[in-house]
Biopython code that builds the backbone (N, CA, C, O; Angstrom):
import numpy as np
from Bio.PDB.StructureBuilder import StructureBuilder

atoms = [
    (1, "UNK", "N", (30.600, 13.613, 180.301)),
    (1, "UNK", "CA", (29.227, 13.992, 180.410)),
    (1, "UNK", "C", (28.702, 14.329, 179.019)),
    (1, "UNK", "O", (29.149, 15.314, 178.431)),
    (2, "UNK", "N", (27.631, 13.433, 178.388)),
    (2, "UNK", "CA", (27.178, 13.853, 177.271)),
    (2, "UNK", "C", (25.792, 14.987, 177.451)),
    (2, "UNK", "O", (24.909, 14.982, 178.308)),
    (3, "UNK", "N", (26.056, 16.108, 176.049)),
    (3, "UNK", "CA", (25.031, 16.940, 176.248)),
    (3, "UNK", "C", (23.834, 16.516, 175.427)),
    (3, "UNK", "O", (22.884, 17.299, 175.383)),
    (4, "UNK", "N", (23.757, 15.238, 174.696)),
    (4, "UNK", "CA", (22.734, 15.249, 173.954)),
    (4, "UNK", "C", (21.045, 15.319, 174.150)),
    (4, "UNK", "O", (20.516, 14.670, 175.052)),
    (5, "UNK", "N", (20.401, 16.003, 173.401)),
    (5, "UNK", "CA", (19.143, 16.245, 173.549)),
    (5, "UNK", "C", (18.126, 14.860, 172.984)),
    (5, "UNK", "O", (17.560, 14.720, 171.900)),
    (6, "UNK", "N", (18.172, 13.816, 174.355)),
    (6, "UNK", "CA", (17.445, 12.469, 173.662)),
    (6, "UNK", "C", (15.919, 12.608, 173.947)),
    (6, "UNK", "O", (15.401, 12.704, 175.059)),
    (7, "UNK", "N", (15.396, 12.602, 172.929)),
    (7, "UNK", "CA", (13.824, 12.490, 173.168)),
    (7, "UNK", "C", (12.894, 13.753, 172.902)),
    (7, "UNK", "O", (11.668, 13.802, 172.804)),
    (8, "UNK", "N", (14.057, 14.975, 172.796)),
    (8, "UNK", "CA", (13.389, 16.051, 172.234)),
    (8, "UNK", "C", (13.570, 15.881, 171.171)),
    (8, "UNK", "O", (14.504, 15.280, 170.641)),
    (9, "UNK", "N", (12.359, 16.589, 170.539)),
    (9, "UNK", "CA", (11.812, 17.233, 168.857)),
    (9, "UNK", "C", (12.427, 18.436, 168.664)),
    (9, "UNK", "O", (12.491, 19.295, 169.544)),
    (10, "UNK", "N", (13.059, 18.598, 167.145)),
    (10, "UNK", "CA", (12.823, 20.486, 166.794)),
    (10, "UNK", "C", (11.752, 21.130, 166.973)),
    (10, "UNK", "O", (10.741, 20.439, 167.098)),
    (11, "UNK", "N", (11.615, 22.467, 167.039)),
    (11, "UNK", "CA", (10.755, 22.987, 167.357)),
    (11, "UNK", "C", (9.863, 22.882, 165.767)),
    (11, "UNK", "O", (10.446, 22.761, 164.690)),
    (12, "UNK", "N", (8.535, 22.952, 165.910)),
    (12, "UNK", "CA", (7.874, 23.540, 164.328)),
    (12, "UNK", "C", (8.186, 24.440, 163.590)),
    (12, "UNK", "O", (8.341, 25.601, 163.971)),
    (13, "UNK", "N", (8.335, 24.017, 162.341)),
    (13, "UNK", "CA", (8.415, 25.294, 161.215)),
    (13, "UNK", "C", (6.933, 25.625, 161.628)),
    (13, "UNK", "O", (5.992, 24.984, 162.096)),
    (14, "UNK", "N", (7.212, 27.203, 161.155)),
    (14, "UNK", "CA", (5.638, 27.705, 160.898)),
    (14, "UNK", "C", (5.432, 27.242, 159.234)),
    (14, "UNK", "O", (6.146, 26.910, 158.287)),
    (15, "UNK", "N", (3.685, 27.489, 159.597)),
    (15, "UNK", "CA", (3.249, 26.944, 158.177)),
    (15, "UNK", "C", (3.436, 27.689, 157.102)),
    (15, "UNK", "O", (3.643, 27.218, 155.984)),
    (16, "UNK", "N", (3.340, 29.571, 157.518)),
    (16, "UNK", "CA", (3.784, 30.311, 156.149)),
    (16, "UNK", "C", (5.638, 30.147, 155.531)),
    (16, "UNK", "O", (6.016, 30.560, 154.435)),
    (17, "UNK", "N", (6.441, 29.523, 156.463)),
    (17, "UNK", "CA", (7.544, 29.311, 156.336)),
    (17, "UNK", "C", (7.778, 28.391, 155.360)),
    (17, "UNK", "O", (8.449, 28.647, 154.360)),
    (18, "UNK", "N", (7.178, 27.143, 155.622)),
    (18, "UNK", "CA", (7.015, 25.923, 154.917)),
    (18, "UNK", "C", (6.551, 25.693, 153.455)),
    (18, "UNK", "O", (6.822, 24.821, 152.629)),
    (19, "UNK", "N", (5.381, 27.304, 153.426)),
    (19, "UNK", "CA", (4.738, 26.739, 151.969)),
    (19, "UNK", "C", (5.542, 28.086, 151.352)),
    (19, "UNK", "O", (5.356, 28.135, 150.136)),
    (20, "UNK", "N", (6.251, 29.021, 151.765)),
    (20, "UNK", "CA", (7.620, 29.768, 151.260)),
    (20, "UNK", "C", (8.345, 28.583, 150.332)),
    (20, "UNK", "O", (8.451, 28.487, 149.109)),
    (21, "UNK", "N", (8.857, 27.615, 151.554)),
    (21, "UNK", "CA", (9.920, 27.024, 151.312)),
    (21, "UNK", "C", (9.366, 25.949, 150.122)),
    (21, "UNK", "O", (9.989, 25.663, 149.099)),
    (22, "UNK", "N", (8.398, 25.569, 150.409)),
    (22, "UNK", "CA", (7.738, 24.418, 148.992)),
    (22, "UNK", "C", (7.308, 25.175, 147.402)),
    (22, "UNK", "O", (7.064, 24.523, 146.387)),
    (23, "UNK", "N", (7.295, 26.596, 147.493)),
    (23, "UNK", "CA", (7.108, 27.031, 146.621)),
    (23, "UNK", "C", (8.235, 27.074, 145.907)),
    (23, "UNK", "O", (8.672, 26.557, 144.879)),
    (24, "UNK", "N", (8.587, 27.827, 146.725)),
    (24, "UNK", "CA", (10.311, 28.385, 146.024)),
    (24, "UNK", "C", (10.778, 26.678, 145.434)),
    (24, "UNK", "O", (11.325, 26.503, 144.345)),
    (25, "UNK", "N", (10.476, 25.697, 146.271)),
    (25, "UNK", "CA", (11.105, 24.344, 145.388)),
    (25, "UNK", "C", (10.659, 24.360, 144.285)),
    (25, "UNK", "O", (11.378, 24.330, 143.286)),
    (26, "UNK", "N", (9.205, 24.419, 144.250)),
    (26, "UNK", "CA", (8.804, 23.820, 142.945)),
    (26, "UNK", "C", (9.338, 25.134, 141.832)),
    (26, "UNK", "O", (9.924, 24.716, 140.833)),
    (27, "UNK", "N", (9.188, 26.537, 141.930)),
    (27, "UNK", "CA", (9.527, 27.241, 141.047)),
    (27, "UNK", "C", (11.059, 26.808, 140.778)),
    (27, "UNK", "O", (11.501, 26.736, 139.632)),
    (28, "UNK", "N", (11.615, 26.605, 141.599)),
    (28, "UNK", "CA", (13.249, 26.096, 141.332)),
    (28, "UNK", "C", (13.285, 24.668, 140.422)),
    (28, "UNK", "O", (14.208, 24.260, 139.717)),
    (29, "UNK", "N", (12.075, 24.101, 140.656)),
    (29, "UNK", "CA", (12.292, 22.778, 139.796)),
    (29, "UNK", "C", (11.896, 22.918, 138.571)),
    (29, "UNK", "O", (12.359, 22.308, 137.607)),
    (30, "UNK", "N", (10.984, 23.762, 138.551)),
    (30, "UNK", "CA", (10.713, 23.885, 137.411)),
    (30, "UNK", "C", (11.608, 24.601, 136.371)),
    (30, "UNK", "O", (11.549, 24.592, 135.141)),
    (31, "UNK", "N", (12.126, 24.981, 136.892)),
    (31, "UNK", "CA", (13.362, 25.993, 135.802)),
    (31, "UNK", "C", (14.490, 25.170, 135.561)),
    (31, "UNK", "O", (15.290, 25.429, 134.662)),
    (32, "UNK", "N", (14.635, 23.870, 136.563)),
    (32, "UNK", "CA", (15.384, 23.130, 136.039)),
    (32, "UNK", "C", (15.424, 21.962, 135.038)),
    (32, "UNK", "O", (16.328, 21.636, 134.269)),
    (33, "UNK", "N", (13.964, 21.303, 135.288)),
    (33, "UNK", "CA", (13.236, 20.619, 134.166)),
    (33, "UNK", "C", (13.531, 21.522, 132.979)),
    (33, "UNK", "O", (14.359, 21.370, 132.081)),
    (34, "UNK", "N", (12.488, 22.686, 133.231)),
    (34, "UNK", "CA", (12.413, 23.254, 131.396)),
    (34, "UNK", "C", (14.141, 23.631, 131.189)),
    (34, "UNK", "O", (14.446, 23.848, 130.017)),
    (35, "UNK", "N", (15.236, 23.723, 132.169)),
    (35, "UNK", "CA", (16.562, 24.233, 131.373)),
    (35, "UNK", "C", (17.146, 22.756, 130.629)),
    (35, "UNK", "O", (17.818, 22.806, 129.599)),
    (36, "UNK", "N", (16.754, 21.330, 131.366)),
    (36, "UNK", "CA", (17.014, 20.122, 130.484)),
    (36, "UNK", "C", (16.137, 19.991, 129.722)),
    (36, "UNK", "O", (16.400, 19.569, 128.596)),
    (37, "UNK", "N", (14.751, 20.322, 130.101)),
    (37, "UNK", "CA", (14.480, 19.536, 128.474)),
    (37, "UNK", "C", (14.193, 20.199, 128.047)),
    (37, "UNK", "O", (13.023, 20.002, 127.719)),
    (38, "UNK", "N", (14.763, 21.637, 127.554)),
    (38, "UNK", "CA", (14.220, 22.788, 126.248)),
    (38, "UNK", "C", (14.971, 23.729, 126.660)),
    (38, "UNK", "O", (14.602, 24.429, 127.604)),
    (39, "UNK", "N", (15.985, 23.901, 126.132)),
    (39, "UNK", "CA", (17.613, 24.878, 126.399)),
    (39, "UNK", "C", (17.055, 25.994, 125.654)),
    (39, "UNK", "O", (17.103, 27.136, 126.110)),
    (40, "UNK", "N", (16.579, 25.749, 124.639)),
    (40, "UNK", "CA", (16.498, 27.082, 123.581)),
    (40, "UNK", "C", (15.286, 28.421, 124.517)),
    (40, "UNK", "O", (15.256, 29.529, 123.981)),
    (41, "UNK", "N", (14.514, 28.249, 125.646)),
    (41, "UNK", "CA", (14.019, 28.954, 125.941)),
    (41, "UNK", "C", (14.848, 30.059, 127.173)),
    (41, "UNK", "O", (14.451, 31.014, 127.841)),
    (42, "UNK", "N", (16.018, 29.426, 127.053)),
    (42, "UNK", "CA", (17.320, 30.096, 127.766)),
    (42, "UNK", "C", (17.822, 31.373, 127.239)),
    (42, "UNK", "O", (18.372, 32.229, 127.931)),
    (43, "UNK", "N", (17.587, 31.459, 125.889)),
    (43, "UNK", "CA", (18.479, 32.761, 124.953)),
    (43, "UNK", "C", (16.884, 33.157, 123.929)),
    (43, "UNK", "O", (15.777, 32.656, 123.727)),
    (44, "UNK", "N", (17.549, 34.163, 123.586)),
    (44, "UNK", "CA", (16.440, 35.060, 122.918)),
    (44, "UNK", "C", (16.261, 34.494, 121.765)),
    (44, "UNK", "O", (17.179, 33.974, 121.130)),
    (45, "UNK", "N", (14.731, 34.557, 121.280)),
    (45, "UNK", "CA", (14.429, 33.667, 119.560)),
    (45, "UNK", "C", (15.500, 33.777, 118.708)),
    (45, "UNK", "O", (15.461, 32.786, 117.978)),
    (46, "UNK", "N", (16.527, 34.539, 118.398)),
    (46, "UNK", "CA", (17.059, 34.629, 117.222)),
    (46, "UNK", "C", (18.547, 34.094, 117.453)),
    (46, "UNK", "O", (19.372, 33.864, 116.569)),
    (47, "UNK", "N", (18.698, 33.959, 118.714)),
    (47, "UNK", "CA", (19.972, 33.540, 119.335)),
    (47, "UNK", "C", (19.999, 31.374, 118.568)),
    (47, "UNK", "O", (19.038, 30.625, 118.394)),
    (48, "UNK", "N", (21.298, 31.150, 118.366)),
    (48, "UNK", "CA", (21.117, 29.907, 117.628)),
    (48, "UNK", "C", (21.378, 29.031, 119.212)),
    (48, "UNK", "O", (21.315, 29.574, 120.314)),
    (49, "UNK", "N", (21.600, 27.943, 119.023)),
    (49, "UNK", "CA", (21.475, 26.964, 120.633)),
    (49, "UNK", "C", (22.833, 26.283, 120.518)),
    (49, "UNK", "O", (22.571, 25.315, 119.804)),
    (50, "UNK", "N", (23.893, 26.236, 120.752)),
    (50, "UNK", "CA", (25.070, 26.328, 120.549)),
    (50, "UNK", "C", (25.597, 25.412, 121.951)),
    (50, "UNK", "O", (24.912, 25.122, 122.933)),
    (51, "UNK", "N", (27.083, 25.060, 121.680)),
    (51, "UNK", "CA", (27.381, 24.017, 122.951)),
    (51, "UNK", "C", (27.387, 25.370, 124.363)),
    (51, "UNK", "O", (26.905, 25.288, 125.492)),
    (52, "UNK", "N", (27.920, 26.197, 123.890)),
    (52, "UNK", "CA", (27.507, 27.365, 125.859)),
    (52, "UNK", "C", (26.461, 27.376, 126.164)),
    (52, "UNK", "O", (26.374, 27.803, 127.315)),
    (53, "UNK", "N", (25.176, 27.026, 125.584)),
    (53, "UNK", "CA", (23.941, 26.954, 125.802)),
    (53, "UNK", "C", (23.630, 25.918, 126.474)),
    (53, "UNK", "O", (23.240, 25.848, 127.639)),
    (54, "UNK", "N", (23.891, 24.736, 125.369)),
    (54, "UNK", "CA", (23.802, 23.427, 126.543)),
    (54, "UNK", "C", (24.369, 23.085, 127.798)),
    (54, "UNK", "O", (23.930, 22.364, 128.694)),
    (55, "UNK", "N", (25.687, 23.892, 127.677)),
    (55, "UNK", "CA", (26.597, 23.951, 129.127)),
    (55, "UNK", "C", (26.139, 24.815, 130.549)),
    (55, "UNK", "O", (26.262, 24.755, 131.773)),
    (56, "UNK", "N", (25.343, 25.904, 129.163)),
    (56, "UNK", "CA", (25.021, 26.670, 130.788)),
    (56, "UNK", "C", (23.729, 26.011, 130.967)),
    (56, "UNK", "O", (23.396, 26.141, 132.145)),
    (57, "UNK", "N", (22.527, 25.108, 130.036)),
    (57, "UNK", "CA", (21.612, 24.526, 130.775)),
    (57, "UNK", "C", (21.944, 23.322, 131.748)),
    (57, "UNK", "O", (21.342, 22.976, 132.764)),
    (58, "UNK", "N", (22.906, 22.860, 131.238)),
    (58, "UNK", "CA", (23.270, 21.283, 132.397)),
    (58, "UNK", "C", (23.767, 22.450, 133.758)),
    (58, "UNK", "O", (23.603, 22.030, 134.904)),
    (59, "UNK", "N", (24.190, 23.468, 133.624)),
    (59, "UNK", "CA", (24.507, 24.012, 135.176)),
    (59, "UNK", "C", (23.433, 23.950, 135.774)),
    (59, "UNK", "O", (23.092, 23.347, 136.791)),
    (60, "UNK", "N", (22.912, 24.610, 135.084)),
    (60, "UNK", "CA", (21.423, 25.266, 135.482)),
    (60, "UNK", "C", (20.680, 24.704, 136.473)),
    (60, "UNK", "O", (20.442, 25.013, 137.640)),
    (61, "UNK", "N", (20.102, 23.052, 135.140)),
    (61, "UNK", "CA", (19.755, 22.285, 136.364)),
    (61, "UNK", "C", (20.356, 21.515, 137.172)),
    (61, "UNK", "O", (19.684, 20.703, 137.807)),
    (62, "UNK", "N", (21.780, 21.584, 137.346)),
    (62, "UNK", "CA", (21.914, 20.821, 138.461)),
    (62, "UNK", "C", (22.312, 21.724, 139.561)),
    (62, "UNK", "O", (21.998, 21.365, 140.696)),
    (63, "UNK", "N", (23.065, 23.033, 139.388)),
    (63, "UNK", "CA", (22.639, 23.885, 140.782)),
    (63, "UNK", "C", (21.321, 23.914, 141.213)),
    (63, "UNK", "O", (21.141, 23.855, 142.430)),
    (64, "UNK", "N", (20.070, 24.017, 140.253)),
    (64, "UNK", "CA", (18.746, 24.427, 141.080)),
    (64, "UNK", "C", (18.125, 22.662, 141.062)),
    (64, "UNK", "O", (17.346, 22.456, 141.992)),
    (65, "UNK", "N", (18.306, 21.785, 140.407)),
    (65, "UNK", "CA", (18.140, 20.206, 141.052)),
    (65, "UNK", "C", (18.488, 19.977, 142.795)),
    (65, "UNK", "O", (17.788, 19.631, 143.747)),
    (66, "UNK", "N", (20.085, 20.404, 142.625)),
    (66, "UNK", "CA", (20.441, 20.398, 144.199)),
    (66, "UNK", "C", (19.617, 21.080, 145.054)),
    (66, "UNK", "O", (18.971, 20.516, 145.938)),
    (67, "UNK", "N", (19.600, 22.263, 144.845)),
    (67, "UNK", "CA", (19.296, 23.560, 145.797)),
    (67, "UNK", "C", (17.545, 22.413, 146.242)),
    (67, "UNK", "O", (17.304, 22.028, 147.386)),
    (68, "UNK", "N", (16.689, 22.137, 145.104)),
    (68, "UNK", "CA", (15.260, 22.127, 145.514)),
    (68, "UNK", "C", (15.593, 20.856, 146.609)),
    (68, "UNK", "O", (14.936, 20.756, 147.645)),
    (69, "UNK", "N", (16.673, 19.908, 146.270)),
    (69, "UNK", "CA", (16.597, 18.608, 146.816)),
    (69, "UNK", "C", (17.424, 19.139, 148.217)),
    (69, "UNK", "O", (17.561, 18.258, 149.066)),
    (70, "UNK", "N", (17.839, 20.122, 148.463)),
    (70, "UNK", "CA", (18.505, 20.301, 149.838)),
    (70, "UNK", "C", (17.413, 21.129, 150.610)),
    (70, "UNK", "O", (17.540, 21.012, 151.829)),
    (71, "UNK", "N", (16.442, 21.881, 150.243)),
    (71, "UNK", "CA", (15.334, 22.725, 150.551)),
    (71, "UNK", "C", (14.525, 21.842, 151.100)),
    (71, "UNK", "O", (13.993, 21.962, 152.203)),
    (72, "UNK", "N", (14.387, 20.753, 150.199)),
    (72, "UNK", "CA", (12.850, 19.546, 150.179)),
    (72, "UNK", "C", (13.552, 19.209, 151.942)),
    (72, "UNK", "O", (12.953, 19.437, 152.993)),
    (73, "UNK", "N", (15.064, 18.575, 151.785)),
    (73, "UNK", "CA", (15.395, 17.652, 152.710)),
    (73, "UNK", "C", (15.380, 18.617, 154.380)),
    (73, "UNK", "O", (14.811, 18.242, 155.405)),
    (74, "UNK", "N", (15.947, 19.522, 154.251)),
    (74, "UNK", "CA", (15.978, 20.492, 155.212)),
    (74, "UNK", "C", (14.319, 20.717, 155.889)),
    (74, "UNK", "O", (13.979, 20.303, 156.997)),
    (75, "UNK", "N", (13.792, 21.163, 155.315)),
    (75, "UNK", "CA", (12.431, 20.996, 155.529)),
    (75, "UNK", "C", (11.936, 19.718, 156.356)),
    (75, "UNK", "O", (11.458, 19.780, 157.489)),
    (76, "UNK", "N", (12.118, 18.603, 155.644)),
    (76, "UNK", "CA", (11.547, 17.400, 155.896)),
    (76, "UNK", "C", (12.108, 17.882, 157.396)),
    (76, "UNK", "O", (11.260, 18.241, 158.213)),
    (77, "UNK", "N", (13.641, 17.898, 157.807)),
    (77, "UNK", "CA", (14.724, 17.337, 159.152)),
    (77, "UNK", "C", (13.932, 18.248, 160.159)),
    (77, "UNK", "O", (13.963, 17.918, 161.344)),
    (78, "UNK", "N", (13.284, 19.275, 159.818)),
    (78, "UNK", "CA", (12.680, 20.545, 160.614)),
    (78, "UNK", "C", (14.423, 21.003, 160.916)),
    (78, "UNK", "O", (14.678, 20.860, 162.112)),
    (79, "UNK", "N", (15.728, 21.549, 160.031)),
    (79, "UNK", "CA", (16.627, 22.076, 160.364)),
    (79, "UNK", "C", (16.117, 23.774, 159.777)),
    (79, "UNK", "O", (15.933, 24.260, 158.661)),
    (80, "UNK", "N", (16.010, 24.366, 161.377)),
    (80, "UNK", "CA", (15.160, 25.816, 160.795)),
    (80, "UNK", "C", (16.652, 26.808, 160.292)),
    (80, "UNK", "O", (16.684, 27.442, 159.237)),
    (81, "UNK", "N", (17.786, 26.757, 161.278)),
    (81, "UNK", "CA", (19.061, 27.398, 160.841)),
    (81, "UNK", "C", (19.492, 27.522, 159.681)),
    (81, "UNK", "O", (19.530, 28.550, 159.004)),
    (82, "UNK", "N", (19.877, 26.341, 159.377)),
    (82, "UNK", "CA", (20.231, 25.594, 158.020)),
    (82, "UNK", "C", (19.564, 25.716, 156.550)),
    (82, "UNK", "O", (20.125, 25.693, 155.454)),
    (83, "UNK", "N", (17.915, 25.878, 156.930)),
    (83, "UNK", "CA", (16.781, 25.897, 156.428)),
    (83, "UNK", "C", (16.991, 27.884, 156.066)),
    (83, "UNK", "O", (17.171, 28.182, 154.885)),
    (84, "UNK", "N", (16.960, 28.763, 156.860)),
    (84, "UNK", "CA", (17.097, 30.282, 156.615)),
    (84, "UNK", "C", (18.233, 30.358, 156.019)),
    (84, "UNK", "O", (18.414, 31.153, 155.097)),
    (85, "UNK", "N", (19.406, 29.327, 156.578)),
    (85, "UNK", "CA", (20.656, 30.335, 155.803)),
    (85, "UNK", "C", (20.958, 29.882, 154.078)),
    (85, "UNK", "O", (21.801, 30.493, 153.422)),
    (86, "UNK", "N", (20.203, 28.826, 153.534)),
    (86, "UNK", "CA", (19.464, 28.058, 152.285)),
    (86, "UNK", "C", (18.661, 29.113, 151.700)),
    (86, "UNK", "O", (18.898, 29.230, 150.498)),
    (87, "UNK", "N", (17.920, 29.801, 152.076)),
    (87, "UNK", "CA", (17.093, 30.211, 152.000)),
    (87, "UNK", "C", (17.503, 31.452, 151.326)),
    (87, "UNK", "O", (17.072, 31.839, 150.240)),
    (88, "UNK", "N", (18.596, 32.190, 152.253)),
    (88, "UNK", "CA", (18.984, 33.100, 151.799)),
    (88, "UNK", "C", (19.882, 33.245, 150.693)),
    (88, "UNK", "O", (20.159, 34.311, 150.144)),
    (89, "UNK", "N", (20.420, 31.849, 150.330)),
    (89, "UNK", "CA", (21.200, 31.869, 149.857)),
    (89, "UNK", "C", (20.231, 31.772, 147.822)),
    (89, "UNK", "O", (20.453, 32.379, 146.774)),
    (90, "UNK", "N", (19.225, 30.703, 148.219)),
    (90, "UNK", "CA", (18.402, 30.853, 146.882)),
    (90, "UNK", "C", (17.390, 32.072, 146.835)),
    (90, "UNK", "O", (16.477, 32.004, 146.013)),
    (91, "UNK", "N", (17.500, 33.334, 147.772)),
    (91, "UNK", "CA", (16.704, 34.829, 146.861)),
    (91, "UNK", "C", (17.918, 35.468, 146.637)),
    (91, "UNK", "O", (17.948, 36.547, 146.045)),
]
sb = StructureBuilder()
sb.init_structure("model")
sb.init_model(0)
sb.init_chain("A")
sb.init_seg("    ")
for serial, (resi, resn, name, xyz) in enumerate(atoms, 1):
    if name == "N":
        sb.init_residue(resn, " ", resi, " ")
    sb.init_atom(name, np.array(xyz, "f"), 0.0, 1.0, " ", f" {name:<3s}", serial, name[0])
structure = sb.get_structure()
């Protein structure tokens, strides 16, 4: 006996949920753009830009690259579970 749910929809995100969740992307993208293309705004003016710098900017953006591109996708699926426990995990 299969239990699958054919023909139902997820339920709706709410809309203040959604533009939470689109914000937080774009602020997340954006910190990952500016950590590739301008490392030096990572460390304080007098600090020199050194290979740990560049290492911790390639982290940078690719933990918060992922995170926005698993946020964006979650969103899109309407996965609301998946979507909160994401959620909690990027505040």
């Amino acid at each position: 006996m299969s239990t699958q749910n054919v023909g139902v929809s997820a339920p709706p995100i709410p809309l203040w949920v959604s533009a939470v969740v689109l914000i937080g992307a774009l602020l997340m993208g954006t910190g990952a753009v500016l950590a590739f293309v301008h490392p030096a705004m990572l460390v304080s003016p007098h600090d020199e830009i050194n290979a740990a710098v560049r290492v911790y900017a390639g982290y940078l953006t690719a933990r918060n690259g992922a995170l926005v591109i698993m946020l964006v996708v979650l969103l899109a699926i309407r996965a609301s579970r998946a979507l909160g426990n994401l959620m909690v995990l990027v505040a």
